[in-house]
Structure formats: C-alpha cells, structure tokens
C-alpha positions in Angstrom: 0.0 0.0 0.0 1.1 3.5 -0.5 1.9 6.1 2.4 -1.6 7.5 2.4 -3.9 4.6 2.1 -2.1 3.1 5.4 -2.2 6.6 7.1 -5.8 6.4 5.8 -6.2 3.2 6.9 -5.5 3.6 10.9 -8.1 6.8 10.6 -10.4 7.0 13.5 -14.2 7.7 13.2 -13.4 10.8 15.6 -10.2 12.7 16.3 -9.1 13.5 19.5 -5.6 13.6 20.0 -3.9 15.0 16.6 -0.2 14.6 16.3 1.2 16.3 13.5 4.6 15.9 12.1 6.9 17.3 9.1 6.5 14.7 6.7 6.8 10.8 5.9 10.6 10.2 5.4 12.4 9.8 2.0 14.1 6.8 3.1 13.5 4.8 6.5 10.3 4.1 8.1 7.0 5.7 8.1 5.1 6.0 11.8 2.1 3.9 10.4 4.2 1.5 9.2 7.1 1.2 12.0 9.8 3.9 13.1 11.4 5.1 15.7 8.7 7.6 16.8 6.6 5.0 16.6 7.9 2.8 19.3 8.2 6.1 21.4 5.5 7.2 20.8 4.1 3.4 21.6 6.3 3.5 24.7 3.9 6.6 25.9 0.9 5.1 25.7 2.4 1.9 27.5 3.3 4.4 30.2 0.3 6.7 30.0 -2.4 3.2 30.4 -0.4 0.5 32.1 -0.1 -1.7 28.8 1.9 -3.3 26.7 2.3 -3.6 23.5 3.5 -7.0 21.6 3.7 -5.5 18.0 3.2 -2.9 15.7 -0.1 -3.7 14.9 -1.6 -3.7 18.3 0.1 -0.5 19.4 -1.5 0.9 16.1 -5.3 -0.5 16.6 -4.6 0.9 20.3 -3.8 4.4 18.9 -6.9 3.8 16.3 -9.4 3.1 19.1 -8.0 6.1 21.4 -8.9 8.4 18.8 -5.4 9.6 17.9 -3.8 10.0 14.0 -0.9 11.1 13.1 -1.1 13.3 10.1 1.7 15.4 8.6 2.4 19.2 7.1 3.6 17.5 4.2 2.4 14.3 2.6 5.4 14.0 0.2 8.5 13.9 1.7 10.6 16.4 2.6 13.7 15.9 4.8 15.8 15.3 1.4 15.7 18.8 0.0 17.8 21.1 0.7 16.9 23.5 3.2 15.5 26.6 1.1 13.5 24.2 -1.1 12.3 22.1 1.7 11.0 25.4 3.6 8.9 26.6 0.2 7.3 22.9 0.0 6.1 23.3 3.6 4.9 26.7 3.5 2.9 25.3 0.2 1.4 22.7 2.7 -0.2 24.9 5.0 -3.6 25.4 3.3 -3.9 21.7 2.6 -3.7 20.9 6.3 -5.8 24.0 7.4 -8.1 21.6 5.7 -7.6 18.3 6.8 -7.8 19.7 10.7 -11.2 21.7 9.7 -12.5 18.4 8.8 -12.0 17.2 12.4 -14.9 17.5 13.8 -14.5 19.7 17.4 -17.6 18.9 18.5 -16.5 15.7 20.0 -13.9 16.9 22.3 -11.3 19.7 22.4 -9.1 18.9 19.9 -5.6 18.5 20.8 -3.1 19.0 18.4 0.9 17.8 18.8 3.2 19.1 16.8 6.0 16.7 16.8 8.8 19.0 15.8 9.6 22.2 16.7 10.9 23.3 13.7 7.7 23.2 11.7 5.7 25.1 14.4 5.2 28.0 13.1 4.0 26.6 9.7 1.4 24.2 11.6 0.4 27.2 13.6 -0.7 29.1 10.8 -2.7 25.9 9.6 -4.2 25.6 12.5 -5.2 29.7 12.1 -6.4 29.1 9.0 -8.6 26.5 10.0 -10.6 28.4 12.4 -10.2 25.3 14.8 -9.0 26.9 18.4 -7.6 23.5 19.6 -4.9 23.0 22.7 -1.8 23.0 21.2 1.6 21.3 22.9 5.1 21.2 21.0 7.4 18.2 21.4 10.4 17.7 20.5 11.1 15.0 17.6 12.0 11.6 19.4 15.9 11.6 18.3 18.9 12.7 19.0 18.5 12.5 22.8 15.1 13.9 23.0 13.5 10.4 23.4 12.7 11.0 27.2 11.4 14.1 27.0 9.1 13.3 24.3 8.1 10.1 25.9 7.5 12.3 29.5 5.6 15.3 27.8 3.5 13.0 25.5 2.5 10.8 28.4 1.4 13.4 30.1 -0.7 14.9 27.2 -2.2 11.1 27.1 -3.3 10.9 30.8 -4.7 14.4 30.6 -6.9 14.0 26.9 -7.9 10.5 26.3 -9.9 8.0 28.3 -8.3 5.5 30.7 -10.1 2.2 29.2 -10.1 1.3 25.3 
C-alpha cells in the first residue's frame, strides 16, 4: 500500500488527540508502518495506560481506538531537500492541512493537536489559524537525537490528561 492509504487506513471515526509531524521520510520508516517515533510514541501510551504492546499492529489499533492519527504538514517527503526548497514545499502545505484539521470534527472533544517537531511550528500554527479550529496545542520535541525521554515524558502526560483511561 502506499503512504496514504495506510495513514488512511489507521483513521479513526473521531479525532481527539492529533499529532502532526513534518513529513513521511524519503528513506527509512514511516510511523504507520514502524519507526522510531513509533515505538516512542508506543512507549507513551504503555506508560500513560499500564499496557503493553507485543507489535506494531496492536500499538497501532490501540492508537486507532483512542482516537489519535498522526497526520503530517507534508504528505510527500521532505527531509531530502535542501533547506530553502524544503521550507517553500512546507509553506505550500499549510492550506492543505488547514483543511484536513477543519474536517475534524470539534464537537466531539477539544481537539488536541501535537506538533511533533519544533521546527515546523510555526508553519502548523498558521494551519491551525487558518482552519478556524482553536484546539490545545503542545510542541514536542522529535524523538531523536537524545530527546526520546522528553518526548516520551511530555506525551504521556498529554495522554493521561486527553484521552480515556479504558479502550
């Protein structure tokens, strides 16, 4: 399957925890496939609801059921460009997901969105604008490069804070 029909696929009915990244990766893993920020992020929700996860697959149906997707700024990839090019593609993705998070549907609950990246803040920010949506909004650091704790401690807390206890 491509990139989108398995982001598509893990979809819930109803949004309530909206985690928002750059992009899927040129090369590597993608989250709804199996990455590194998918086994932190995995390791949160472990920590968050007292389970444990045996594969991917569960940890994703989990993540399904809680109401949580993982969408990104960009649905091509971006971390190959260089960096001029790879701001102009992202600043051209900012209407597109002002769309995507008008679609979610804020009556349910308050919408919280992640951004999973600091760097891209400002560009989700103006999405989020855009959309008219006035959701929470929390900034974490990408799960790398020594941030993996962090990321696991702020998302956790997020977690216990947004989404039910039992699923």
């Amino acid at each position: 399957m491509e990139t989108e029909e398995i982001r598509q696929h893990y979809m819930p009915d109803k949004i309530r925890l909206l985690l928002i990244g750059e992009s899927p990766p040129a090369k590597g893993k993608f989250f709804y496939v199996k990455s590194a920020m998918t086994t932190y992020t995995s390791n949160a929700f472990e920590k968050s609801f007292g389970v444990t996860f045996h594969n991917n697959e569960g940890f994703l149906d989990y993540f399904m059921r809680c109401g949580c997707f993982l969408d990104d700024l960009s649905h091509s990839p971006v971390d190959d460009l260089p960096r001029n090019e790879r701001e102009k593609a992202l600043r051209r993705c900012i209407e597109p997901l002002s769309e995507r998070i008008r679609q979610v549907d804020p009556s349910v609950i308050v919408i919280v969105i992640v951004i999973v990246l600091k760097k891209i803040e400002r560009f989700v920010r103006e999405a989020i604008l855009k959309s008219g949506c006035n959701p929470e909004i929390y900034v974490l650091p990408f799960p790398g490069n020594c941030h993996q704790k962090k990321y696991i401690e702020q998302l956790s807390g997020i977690i216990s804070k947004f989404l039910p206890t039992k699923t």
